[in-house]
N, C-alpha and C positions, 0 to 999 in steps of 0.2 A: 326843596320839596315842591311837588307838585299843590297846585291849587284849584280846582274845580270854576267854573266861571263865576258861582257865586260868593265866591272867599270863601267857601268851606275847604280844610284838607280834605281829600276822599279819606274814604274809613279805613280801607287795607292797603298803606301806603308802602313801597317796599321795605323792606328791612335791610339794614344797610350791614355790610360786610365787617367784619370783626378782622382787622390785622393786627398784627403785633412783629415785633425784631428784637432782634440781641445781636450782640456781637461776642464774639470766643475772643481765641488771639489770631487778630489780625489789626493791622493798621487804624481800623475806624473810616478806613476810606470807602466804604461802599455805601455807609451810613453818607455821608457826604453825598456822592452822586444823588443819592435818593432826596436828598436837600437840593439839590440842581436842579431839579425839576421847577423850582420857583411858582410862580404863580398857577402853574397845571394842580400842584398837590392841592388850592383849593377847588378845583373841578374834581379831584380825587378823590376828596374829604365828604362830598356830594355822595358819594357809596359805598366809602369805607368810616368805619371808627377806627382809631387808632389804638388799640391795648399796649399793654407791657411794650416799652422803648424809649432806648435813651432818651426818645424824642420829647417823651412824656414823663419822665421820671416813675412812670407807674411801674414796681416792684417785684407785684404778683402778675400768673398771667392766671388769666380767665378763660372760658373754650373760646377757641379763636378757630374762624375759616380760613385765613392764609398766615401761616409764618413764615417771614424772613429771616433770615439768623449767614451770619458775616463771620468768616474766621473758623479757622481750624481747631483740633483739639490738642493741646501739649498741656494740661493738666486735670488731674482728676476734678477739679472743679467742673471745668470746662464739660467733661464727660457728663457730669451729673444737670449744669442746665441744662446740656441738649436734651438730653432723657426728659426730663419735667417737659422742655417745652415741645419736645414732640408728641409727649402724651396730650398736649390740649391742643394741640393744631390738626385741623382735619387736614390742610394740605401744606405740603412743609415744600420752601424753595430756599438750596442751598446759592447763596448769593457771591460772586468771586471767586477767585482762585484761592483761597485758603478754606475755603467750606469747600472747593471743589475737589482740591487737590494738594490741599495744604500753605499751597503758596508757598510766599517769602520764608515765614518761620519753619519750613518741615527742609532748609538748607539744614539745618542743626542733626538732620535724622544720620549722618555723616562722622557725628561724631559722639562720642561717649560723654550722658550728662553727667553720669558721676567724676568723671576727670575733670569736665567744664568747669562746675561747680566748686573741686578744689582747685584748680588757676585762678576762679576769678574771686573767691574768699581766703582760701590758704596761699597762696602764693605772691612771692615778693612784688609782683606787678599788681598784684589783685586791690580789692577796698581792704582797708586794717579791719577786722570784721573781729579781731582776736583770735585770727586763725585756725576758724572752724566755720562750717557750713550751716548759714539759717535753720535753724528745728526747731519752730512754733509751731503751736495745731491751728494757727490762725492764717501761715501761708501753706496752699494748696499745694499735695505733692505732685511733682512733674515726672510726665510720662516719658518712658525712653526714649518714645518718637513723637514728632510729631501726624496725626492723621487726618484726614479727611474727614466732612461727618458723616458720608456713605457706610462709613465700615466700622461705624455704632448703632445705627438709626436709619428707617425709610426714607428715603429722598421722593417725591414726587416729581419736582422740576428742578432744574439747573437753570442760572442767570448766571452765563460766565462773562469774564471780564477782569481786570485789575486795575481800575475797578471799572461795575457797567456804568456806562455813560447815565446819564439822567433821561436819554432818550429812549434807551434799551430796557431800563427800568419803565418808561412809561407807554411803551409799546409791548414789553412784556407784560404789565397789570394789565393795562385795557385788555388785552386776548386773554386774560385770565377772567376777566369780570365779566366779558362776554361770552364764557363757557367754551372757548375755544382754547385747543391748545397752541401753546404760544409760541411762534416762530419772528425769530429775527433775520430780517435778511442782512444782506453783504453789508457792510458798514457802521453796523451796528454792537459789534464785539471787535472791540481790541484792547490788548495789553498796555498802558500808558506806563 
């Protein structure tokens, strides 16, 4: 915080920036890069709050000025946080290749869940599950395919990568905090 010369704060000190993240299904690894940033995130923390994220264990989310959200959609759960957390993010950035494009897990979009699901519960190879397929209302039903979250929900920006570097993540925020739109140059997006 700023401090006026005489140890007073000034009166209308800025107002620090409300973030928040989730992750869908994906890895957790973008959440990690974002942890790479190391000692930047407390220069970060200087203009942002953190809301709702694993980071924070906070549950609900609040209105929030920028969302991050990691990971595709392959279950109707999946569908229904995005929906909540887009309605409280005024700018929503899908982060990696499984928010961009599904990623890793949208391999699966190839092949038939319902067959998966009895190989890997009914069949001789599978877990003994007493050969039949999980139907609790406690596990989330899975979607035929996996999606992107473009093609549920407004995207504003993209952070691609798998996952972004912690540099690309902190050259992406600063151009966001600075009201500019964010550009990465050469070097700073690649597939790991």
């Amino acid at each position: 915080m700023n401090i006026l010369p005489n140890g007073v704060p000034p009166l209308h000190a800025p107002r620090k920036l409300k973030l928040a993240t989730v992750s869908l299904a994906g890895c957790f690894g973008c959440h990690m890069s974002f942890l790479d940033m190391d000692e930047r995130l407390l220069q970060l923390l200087e203009y942002v709050e953190i809301d709702r994220s694993p980071l924070t264990d906070i549950k609900t989310i609040g209105r929030c000025d920028i969302g991050l959200i990691e990971g595709g959609l392959c279950n109707a759960e999946n569908v229904h946080v995005l929906r909540e957390f887009r309605s409280h993010c005024k700018t929503l950035v899908a982060v990696g290749a499984c928010a961009i494009n599904g990623g890793l897990p949208a391999q699966r979009n190839q092949r038939d869940v319902g067959q998966m699901l009895r190989d890997v519960y009914c069949g001789q190879t599978g877990i003994d599950a007493g050969g039949q397929i999980p139907n609790d209302p406690e596990l989330p039903l899975p979607l035929n395919h996996v999606h992107p979250i473009h093609e549920v929900v407004h995207v504003d920006y993209y952070l691609p990568g798998c996952p972004p570097s912690a540099d690309a993540f902190w050259t992406f925020l600063n151009d966001l905090l600075a009201g500019r739109t964010p550009q990465l140059g050469h070097g700073l997006i690649h597939y790991d």
